[in-house]
C-alpha positions as CSV (number, residue, x, y, z in Angstrom):
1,X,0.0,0.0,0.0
2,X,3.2,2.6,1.2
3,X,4.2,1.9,-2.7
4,X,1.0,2.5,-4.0
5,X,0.4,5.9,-2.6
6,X,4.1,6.6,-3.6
7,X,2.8,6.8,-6.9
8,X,-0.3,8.3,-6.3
9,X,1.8,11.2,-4.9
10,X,4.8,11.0,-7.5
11,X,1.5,11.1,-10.0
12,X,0.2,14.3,-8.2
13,X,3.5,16.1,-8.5
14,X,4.0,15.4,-12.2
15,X,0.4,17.1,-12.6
16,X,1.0,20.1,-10.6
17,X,4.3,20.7,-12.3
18,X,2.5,20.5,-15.5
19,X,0.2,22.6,-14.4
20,X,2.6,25.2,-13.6
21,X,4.6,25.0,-16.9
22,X,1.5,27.0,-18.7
23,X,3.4,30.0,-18.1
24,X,5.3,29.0,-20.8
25,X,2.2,28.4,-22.9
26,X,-0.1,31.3,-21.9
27,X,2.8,33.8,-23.2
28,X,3.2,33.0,-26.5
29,X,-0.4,32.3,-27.0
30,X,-1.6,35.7,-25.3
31,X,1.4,37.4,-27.7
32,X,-0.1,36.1,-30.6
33,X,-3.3,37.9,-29.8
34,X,-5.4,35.2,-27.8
35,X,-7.7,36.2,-24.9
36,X,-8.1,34.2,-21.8
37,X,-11.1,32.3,-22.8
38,X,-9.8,31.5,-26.0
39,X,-6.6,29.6,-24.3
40,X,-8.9,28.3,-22.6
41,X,-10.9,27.0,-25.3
42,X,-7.6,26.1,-27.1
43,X,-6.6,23.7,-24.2
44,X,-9.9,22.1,-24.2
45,X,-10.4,21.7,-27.6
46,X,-7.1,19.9,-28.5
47,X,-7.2,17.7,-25.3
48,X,-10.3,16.4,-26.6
49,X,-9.2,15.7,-29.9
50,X,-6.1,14.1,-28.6
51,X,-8.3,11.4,-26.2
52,X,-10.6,10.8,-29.2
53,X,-7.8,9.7,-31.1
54,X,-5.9,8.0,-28.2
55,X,-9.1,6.2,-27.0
56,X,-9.6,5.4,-30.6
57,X,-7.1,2.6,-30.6
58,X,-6.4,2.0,-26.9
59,X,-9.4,1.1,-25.5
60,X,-12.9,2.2,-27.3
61,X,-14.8,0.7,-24.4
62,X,-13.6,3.4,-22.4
63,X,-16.0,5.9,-24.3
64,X,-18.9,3.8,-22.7
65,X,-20.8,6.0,-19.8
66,X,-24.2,5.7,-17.7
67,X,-26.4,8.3,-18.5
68,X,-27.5,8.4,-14.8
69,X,-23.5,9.4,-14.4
70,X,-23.2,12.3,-16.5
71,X,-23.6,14.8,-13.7
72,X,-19.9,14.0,-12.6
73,X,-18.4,14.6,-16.0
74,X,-20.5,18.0,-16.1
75,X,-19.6,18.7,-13.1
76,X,-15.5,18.4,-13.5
77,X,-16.3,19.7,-16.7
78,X,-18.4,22.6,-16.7
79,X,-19.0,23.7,-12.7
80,X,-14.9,23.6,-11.9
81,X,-12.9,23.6,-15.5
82,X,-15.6,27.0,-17.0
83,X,-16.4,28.4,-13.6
84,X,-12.8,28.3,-12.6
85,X,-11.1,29.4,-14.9
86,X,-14.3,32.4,-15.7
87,X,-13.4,33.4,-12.0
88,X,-9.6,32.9,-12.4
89,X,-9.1,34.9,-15.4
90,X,-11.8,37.8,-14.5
91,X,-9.8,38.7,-11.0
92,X,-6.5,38.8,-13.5
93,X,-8.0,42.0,-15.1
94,X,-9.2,43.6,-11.5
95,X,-5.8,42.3,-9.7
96,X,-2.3,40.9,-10.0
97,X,-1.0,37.6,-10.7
98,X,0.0,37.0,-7.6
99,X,-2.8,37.9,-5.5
100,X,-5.1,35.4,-8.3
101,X,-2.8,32.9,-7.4
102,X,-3.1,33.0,-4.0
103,X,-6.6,33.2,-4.1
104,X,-7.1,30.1,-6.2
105,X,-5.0,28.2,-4.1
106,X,-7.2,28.5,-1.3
107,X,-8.6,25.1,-3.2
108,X,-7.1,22.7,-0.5
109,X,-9.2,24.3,1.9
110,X,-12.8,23.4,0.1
111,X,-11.2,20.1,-0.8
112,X,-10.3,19.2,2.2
113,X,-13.5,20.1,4.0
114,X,-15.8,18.8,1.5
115,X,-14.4,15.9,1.9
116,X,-14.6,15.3,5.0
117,X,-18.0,15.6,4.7
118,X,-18.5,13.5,1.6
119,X,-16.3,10.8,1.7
120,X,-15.3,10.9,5.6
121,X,-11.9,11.7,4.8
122,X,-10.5,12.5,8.3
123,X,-9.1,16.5,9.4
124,X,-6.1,15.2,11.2
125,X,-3.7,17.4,12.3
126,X,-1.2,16.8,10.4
127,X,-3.5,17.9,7.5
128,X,-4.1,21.1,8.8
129,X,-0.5,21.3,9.8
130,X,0.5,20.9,5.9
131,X,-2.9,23.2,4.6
132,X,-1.5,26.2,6.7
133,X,1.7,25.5,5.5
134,X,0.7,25.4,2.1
135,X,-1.4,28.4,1.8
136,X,1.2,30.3,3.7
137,X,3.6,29.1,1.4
138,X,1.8,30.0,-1.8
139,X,1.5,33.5,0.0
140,X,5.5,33.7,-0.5
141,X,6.0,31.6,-3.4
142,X,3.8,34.5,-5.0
143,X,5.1,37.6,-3.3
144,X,1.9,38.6,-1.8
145,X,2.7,38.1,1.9
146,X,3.8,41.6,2.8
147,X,-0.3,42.4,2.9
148,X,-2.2,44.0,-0.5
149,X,-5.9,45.8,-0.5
150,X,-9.0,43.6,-1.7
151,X,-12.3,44.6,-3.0
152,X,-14.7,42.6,-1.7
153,X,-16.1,41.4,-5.3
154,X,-11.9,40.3,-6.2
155,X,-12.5,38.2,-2.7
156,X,-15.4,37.1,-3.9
157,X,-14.2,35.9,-7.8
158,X,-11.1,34.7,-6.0
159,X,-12.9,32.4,-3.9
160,X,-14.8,31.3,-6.1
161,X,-11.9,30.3,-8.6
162,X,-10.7,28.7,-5.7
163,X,-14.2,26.7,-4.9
164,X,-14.3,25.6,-9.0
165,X,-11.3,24.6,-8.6
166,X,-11.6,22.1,-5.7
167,X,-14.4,21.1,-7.3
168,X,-12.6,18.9,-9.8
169,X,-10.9,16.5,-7.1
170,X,-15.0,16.4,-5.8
171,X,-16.6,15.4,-9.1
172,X,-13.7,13.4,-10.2
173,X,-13.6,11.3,-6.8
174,X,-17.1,10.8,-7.4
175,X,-16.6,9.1,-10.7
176,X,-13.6,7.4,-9.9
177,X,-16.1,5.8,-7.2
178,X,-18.8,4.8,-10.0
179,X,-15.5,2.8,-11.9
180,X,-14.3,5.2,-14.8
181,X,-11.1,5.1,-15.7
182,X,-9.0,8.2,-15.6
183,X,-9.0,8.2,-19.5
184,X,-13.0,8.4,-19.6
185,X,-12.9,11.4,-16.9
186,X,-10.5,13.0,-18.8
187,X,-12.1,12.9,-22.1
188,X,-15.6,13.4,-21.0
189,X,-14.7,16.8,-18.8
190,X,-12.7,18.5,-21.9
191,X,-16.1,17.5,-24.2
192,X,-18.3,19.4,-21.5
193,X,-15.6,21.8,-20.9
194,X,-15.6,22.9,-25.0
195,X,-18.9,22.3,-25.2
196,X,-19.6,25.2,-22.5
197,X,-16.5,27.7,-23.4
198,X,-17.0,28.0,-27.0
199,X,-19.8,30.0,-26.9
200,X,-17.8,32.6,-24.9
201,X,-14.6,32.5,-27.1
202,X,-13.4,34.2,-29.8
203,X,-13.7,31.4,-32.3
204,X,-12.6,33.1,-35.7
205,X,-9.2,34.4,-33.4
206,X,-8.6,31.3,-32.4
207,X,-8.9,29.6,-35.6
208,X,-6.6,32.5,-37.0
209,X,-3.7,31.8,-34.1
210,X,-4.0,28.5,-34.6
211,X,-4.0,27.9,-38.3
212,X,-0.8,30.8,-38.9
213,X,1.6,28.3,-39.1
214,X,2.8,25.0,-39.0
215,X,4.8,25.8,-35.4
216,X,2.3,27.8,-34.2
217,X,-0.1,24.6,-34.4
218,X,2.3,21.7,-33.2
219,X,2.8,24.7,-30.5
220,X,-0.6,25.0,-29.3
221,X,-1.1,21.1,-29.7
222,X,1.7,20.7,-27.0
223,X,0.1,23.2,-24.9
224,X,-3.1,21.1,-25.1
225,X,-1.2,17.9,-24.1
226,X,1.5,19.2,-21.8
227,X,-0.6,21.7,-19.9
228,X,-3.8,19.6,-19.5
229,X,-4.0,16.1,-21.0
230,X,-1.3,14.5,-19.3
231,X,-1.7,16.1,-15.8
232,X,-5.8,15.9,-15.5
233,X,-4.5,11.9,-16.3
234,X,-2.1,11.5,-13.8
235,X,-4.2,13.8,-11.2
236,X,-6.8,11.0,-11.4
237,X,-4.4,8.2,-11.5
238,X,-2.9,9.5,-8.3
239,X,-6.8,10.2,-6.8
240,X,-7.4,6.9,-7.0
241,X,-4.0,6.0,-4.6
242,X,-4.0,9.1,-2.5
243,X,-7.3,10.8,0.0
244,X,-8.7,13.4,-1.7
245,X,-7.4,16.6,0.7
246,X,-3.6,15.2,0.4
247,X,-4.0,15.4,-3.2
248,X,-5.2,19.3,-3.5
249,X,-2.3,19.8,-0.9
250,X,0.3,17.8,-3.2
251,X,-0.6,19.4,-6.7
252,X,0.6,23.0,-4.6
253,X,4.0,22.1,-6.0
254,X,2.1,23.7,-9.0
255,X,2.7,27.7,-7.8
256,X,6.6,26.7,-7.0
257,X,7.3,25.1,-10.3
258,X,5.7,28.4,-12.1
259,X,7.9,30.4,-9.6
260,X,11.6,28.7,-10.8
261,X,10.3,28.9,-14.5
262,X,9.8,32.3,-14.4
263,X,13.3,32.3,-12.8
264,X,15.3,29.8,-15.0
265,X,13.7,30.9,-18.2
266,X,12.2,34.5,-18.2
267,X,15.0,36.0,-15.8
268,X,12.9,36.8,-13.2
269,X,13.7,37.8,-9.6
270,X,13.9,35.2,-7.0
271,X,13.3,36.7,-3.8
272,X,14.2,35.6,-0.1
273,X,9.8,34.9,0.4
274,X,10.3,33.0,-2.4
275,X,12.1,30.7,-1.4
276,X,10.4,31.0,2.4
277,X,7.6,29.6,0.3
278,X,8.7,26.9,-1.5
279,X,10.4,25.2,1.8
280,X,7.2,25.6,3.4
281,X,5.1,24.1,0.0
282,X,7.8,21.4,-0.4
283,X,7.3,20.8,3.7
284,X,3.5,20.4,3.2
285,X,4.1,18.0,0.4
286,X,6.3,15.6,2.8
287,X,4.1,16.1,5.4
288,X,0.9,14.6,3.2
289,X,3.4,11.7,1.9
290,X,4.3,10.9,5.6
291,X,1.0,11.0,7.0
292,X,0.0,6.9,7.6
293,X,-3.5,6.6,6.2
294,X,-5.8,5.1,9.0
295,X,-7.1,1.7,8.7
296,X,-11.2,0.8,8.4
């Protein structure tokens, strides 16, 4: 079982760092004149095409769902991936980066408390030990500890980005319960997810980005796969070994890895919180990995 959840939480870290590798992504794709929604739509769109294919000729039975069931693929889908990222991107234009980022990581915090509720997942201390730690940590890793002035409406949009986005590790527990396999979820959120964020997107830009070139298409095909195929895969993958709270804790790595790529690659400064922060996220992490889960 220790080797199991080793995996889960090795599974959970290669997610989160994927996740914060969009940077990378969002820059190029925002210079070449696409909006927020539209990288959204762009991520969505190609991740879908990509499980199509890949279900295709790995396992067609996998496309096979239960009507009754289709709530928990709207729900990763349209309730955390749209209202997230709606939330996410709309306190971007009213605040900073940092301050969003902080903000949506106050995910662990729903997580971990809807769960207990839901699935019975226990509050030990050790979990709040690492949550405090980790929000605390993302506080740093972002440069937003030294205090910064909210309007209530950015509290508002930031907690809800943070509430969508617990609300994937929710719905996708929930399915993982009814026996889908982590390729299913996958595919079936990005179908609900296009399905809801075309209609807000700027299709004809998109088609115009994404069409210039050659490059510029294998480009935003990578972004599809590196920045949300392959981690939403191994985020479920690892669900399935690891409680539902110590996951949202684990994928925090996500902020840190953003952090030393802005560092490493865009010559940004790396300040003394900074690194305050990622000792204390790192800390959290091996706090959730040494944490014995209780027997039934």
């Amino acid at each position: 079982m220790g080797s199991r959840k080793t995996k889960g939480i090795l599974f959970i870290l290669l997610a989160g760092s994927c996740w914060g590798s969009i940077g990378i992504f969002v820059r190029r794709l925002g210079a070449a004149g696409l909006g927020s929604m539209e990288i959204v739509a762009l991520r969505s769109i190609f991740t879908v095409i990509f499980m199509l294919l890949f279900l295709m000729v790995y396992d067609r039975s996998l496309f096979r769902i239960r009507f009754r069931d289709l709530w928990c693929f709207a729900g990763t889908g349209i309730f955390s991936m749209v209202f997230f990222n709606y939330c996410y991107f709309r306190l971007i234009t009213i605040s900073s980066l940092s301050v969003a980022a902080v903000m949506l990581y106050t995910a662990p915090v729903f997580v971990m408390l809807m769960s207990a509720v839901l699935f019975r997942e226990r509050i030990t201390p050790v979990k709040v030990i690492a949550l405090a730690a980790t929000v605390v940590g993302c506080a740093f890793v972002t440069g937003i500890a030294g205090g910064v002035h909210m309007t209530p409406f950015a509290i508002l949009l930031g907690l809800g980005a943070g509430f969508g986005y617990a609300l994937y590790s929710i719905f996708g527990r929930y399915a993982l319960q009814r026996g889908y396999h982590s390729f299913t979820i996958n595919f079936y959120t990005f179908l609900f997810t296009s399905i809801a964020v075309l209609p807000l997107s700027d299709l004809g830009k998109l088609a115009e980005v994404c069409t210039s070139g050659v490059p510029m298409f294998l480009f935003s095909a990578l972004c599809g796969f590196v920045t949300t195929a392959l981690p939403y895969i191994v985020y479920n993958f690892g669900l399935a070994e690891v409680e539902t709270g110590q996951a949202a804790i684990i994928a925090s790595i996500e902020p840190v890895v953003a952090t030393l790529i802005g560092v490493f690659l865009f010559r940004e400064t790396l300040t003394p919180g900074n690194l305050i922060g990622i000792v204390l996220v790192l800390g959290a992490i091996i706090l959730c990995n040494t944490e014995k889960k209780p027997s039934a």
